[in-house]
C-alpha positions in Angstrom: 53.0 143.9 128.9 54.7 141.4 130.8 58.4 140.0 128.4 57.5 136.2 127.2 59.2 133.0 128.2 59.5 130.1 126.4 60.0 127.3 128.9 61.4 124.3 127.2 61.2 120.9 128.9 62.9 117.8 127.7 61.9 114.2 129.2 63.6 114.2 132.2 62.3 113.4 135.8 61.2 117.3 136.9 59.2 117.3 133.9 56.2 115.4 135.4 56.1 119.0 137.4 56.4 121.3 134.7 53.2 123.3 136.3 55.6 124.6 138.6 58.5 125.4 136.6 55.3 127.9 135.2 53.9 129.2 138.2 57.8 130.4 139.2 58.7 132.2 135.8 54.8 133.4 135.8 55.7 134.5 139.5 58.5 136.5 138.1 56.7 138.2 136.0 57.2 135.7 132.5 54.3 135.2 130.4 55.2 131.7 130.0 54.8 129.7 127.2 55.3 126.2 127.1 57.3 123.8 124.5 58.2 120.3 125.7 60.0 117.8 123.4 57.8 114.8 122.0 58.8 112.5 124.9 57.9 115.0 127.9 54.3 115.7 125.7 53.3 112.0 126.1 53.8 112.1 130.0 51.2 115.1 129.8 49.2 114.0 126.9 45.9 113.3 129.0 46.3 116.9 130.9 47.7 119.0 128.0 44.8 120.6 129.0 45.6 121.9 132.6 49.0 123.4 131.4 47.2 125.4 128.7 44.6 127.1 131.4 48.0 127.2 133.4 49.9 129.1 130.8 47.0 130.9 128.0 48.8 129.4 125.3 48.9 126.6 123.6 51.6 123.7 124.4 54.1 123.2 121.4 56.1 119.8 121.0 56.2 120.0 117.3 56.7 122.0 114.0 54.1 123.4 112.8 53.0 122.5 109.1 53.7 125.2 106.5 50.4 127.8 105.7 49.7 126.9 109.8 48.8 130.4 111.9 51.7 131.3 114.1 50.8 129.7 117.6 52.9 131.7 119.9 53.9 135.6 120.8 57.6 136.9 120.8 59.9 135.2 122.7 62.0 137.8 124.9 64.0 134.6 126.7 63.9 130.9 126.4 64.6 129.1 129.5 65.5 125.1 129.1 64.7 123.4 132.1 64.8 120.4 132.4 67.8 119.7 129.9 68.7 116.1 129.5 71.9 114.3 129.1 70.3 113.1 125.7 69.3 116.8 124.4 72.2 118.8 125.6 74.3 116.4 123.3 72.0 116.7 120.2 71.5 120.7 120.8 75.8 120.9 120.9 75.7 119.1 118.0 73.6 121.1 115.9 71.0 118.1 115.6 67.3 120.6 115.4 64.9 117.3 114.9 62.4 118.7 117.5 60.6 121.9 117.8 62.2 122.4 121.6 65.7 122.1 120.4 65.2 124.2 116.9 63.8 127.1 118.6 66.8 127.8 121.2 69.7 126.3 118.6 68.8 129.1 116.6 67.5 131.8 119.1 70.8 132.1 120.7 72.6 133.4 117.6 69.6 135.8 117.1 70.2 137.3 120.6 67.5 135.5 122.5 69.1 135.3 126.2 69.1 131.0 126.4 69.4 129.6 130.0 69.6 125.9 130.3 69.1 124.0 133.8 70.1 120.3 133.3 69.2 116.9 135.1 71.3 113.9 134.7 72.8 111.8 136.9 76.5 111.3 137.5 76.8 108.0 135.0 75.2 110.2 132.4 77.4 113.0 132.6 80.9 110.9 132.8 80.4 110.3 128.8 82.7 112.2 127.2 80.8 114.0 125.0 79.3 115.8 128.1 81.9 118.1 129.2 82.6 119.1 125.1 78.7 119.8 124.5 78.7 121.9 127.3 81.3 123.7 126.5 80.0 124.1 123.1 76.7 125.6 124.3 78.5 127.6 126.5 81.1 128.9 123.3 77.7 130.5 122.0 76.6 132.2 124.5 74.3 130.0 126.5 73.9 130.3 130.0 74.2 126.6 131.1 73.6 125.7 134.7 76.0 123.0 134.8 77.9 122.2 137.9 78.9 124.0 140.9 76.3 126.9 141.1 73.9 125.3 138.9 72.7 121.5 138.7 75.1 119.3 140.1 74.3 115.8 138.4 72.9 113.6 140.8 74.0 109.9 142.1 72.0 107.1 139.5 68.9 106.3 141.2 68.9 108.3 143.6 67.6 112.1 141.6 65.1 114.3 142.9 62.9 115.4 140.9 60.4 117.5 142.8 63.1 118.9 144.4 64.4 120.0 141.3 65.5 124.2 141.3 63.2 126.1 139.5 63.5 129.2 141.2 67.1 129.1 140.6 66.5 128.3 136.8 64.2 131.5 136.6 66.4 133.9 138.6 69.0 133.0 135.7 67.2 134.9 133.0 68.4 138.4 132.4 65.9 141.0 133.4 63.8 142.4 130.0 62.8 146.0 129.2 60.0 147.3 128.0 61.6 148.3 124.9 63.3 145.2 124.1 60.0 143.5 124.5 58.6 141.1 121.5 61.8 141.8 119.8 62.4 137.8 119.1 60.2 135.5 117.9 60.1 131.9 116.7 59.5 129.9 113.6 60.6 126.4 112.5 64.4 127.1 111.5 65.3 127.5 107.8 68.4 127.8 106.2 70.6 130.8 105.8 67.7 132.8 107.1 69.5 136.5 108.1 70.2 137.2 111.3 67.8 140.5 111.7 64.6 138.4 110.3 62.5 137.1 113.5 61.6 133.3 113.9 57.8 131.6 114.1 56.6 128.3 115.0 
């Protein structure tokens, strides 16, 4: 069995070609699965359909309600791509309001390997809080693709977003066994939940 991926996409520009953030983790091998924040599912609410044939699972952008069947199979990684200015600030702050932020706030301290590609622009990432949220991510074991050898923000106006690097976002992710596969799995976050217990959405 291939190891699952859950690619993660918040409403940034790359997002309008999430299919081929897809076809490069499914062309490393990922059975992908998709989550996009509720923004970036409203750019693809009239083709929602086209990235479920693309993946074979369904597209999550929320919570699911409690009694609901568990939607998606173990996560072996979970790959964050594109990460906005707006969510890597929330995520470093602990703020879980969406599904897409929930699921890698708490997979990283459940020993999910978290990689996180961002696109911002250079205006965006001389706020302040920037430099500390990444290096709060980073603190917890995140693999952020911030600056030089990752996603060096880009001039205001001027991004490019199907040039955006995918393949460089995929060939982040550590390399998953057989054995450690469907070891990790996610659920809307709960408090105090123990560490060994796996997560669902």
């Amino acid at each position: 069995m291939r190891p699952v991926l859950y690619l993660i996409a918040c409403a940034a520009g790359p997002t309008q070609y999430i299919d081929a953030g897809v076809r490069a983790a499914q062309a490393a091998g990922w059975d992908t699965c998709l989550v996009l924040t509720p923004s970036a599912a409203r750019w693809w609410e009239a083709r929602r359909d086209e990235l479920e044939s693309l993946t074979g699972h369904p597209v999550r952008s929320a919570y699911k309600l409690p009694g609901e069947a568990d939607a998606l199979p173990a996560a072996d990684a979970m790959l964050v791509a594109p990460l906005s200015c707006t969510s890597l600030n929330k995520w470093a702050a602990g703020i879980a309001d969406t599904l897409a932020i929930g699921l890698v706030s708490e997979g990283v301290h459940l020993g999910v390997p978290v990689v996180a590609m961002p696109y911002f622009n250079r205006a965006q990432a001389a706020q302040p809080a920037v430099p500390r949220s990444a290096q709060t991510l980073r603190d917890q074991g995140v693999t952020l693709l911030l600056g030089p050898g990752g996603y060096e923000p880009h001039p205001p106006r001027q991004g490019d977003a199907t040039g955006f690097p995918w393949a460089a976002a995929v060939a982040a992710l550590p390399a998953i066994s057989e054995t450690q596969h469907g070891s990790v799995i996610d659920r809307e976050p709960t408090p105090r939940r123990p560490a060994s217990r796996p997560l669902r959405p």
